[in-house]
C-alpha positions as CSV (number, residue, x, y, z in Angstrom):
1,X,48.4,140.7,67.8
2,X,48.8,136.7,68.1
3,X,50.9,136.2,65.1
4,X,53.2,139.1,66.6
5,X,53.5,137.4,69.9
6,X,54.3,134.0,68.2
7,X,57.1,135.6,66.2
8,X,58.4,137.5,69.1
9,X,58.7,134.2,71.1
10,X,60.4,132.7,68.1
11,X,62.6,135.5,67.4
12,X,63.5,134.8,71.8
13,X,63.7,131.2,71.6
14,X,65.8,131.7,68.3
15,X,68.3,134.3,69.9
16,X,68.7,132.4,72.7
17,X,69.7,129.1,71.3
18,X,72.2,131.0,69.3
19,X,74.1,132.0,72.1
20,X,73.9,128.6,73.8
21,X,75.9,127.6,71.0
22,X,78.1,130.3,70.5
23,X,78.5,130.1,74.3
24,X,82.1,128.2,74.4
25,X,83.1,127.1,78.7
26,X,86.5,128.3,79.8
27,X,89.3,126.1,79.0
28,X,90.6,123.8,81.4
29,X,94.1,124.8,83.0
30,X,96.7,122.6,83.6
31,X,97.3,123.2,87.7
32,X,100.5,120.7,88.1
33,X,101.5,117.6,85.3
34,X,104.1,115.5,85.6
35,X,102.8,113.1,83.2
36,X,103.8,113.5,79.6
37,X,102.7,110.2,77.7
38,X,102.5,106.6,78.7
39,X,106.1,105.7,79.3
40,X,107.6,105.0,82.5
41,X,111.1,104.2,84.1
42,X,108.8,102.2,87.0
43,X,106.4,103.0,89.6
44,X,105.0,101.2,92.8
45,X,102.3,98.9,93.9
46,X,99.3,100.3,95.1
47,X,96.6,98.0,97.2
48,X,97.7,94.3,98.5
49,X,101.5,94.5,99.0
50,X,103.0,91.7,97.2
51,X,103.9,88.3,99.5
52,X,101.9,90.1,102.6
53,X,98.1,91.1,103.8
54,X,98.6,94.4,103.9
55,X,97.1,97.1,101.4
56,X,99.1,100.3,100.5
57,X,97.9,103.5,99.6
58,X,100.7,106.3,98.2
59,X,100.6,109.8,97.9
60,X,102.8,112.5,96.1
61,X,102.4,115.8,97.1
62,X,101.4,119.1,94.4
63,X,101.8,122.7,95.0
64,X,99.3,124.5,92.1
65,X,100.7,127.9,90.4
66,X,99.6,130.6,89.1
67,X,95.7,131.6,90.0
68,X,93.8,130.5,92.3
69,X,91.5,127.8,90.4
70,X,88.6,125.1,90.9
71,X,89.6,121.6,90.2
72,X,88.6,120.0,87.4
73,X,90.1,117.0,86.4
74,X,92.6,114.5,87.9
75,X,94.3,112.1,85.5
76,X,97.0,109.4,87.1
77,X,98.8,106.6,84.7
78,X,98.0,103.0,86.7
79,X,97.5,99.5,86.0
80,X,95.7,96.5,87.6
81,X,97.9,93.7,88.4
82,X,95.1,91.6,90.0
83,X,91.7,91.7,91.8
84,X,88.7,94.3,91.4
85,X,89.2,96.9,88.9
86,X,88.3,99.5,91.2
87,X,90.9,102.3,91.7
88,X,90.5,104.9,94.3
89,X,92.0,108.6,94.2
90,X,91.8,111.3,96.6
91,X,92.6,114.5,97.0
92,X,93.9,115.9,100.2
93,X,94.7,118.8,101.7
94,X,98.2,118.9,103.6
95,X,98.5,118.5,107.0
96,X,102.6,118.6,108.2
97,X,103.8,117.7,105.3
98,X,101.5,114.6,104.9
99,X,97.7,113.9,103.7
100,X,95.6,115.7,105.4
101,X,92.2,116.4,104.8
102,X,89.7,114.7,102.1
103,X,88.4,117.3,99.8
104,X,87.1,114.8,96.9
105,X,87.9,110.9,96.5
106,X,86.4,109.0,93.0
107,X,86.1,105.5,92.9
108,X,87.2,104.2,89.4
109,X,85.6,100.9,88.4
110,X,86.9,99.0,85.2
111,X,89.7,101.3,84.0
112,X,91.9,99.7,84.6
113,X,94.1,97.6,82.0
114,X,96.8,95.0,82.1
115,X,99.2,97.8,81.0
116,X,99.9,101.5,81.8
117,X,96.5,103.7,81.4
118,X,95.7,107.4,81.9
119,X,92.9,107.5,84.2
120,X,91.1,110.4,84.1
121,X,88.4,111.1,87.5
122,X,85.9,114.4,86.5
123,X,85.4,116.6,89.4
124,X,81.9,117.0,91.2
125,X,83.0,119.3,93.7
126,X,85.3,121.3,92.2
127,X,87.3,122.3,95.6
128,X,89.6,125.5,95.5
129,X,93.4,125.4,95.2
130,X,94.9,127.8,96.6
131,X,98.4,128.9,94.3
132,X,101.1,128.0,96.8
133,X,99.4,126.2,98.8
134,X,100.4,122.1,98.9
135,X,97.7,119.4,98.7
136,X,98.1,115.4,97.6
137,X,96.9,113.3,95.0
138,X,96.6,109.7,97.2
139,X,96.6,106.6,95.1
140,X,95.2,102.7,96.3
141,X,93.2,99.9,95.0
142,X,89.6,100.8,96.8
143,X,89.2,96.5,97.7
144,X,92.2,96.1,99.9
145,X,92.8,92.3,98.4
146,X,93.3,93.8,94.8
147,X,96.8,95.1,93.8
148,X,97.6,98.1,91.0
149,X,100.3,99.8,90.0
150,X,100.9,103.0,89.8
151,X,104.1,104.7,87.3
152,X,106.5,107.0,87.9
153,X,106.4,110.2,86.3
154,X,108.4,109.7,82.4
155,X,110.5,112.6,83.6
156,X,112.2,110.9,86.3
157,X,111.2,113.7,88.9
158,X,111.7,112.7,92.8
159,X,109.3,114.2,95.2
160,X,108.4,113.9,98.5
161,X,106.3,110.6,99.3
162,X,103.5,109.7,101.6
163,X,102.7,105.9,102.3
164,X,99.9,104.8,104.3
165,X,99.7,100.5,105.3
166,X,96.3,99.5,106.3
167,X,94.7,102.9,106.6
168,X,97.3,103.6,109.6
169,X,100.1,107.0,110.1
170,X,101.6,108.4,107.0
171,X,105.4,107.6,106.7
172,X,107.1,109.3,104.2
173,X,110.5,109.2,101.9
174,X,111.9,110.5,99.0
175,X,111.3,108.4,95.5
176,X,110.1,108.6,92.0
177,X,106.9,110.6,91.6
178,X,103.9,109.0,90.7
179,X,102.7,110.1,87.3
180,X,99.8,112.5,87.4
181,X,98.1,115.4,86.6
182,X,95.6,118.7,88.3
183,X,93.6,120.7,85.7
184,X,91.0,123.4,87.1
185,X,89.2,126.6,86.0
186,X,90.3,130.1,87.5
187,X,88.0,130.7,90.3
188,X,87.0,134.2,88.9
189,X,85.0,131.8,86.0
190,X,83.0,130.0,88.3
């Protein structure tokens, strides 16, 4: 009666390992992507502002389509000019037509390079975007006496932009997108 139970537990143990493996996780979606290599026609400081105290933190705004999904991944191509390689992202909700809301921030040590990098921050929180709905991806240097770069998107899109100096009001203009992408998961595979 032992050895049955032993080989029944095996058989289990057996069955169920196989279909950890054969288990594969839903593929990431790309949610919005502007960013289609490592070239650039430019971009824009991020952190200390050149010749002044102030720091700078930019924002482009994203509208996902499709589904409804659960973010993922955020990916941004940046640079560190000078200071602590230490890049902060965040990811807001929109309020007006301007950063709104935090719904996840990742601090990015030493990821920096000398020259343009893809950045890639996992999510922990996986918020929900809503398909239609506009958030922004917010961009700055997370010690205010550092200075980054962040590029503009390599297909020359314009977009709406959202500049903050010293943590203060949101002004915004039209310019070159900053290059980045949103990947999630359908929100009907969480």
């Amino acid at each position: 009666m032992m050895r049955k139970s032993i080989v029944a537990v095996s058989v289990m143990i057996f069955s169920l390992l196989l279909l950890a493996v054969a288990y594969t996780a839903p593929a990431d979606d790309v949610v919005f992507s502007n960013l289609k290599g490592k070239s650039s026609p430019g971009g824009y400081v991020i952190g200390l502002y050149p010749s002044t105290t102030n720091s700078w933190a930019l924002g482009f705004p994203f509208t996902p389509a499709g589904r409804n999904t659960r973010l993922t991944e955020v990916e941004v191509l940046a640079s560190l000019a000078h200071g602590t390689n230490d890049l902060l992202i965040t990811l807001y909700t929109d309020s007006s037509d301007s950063p709104g809301t935090p719904l996840e921030s990742w601090s990015e040590v030493n990821v920096l390079g000398s020259a343009a990098r893809i950045v890639c921050a996992r999510s922990l929180l996986h918020p929900k975007l809503m398909t239609g709905q506009q958030y922004w991806l917010v961009v700055t240097m997370a010690v205010p006496s550092s200075e980054g770069f962040w590029y503009g998107n390599p297909l020359s899109e314009t977009s709406t932009e959202a500049g903050s100096i010293n943590g203060g009001p949101w002004a915004q203009s039209t310019l070159l997108s900053g290059a980045f992408e949103i990947r999630g998961r359908e929100d009907d595979e969480w």
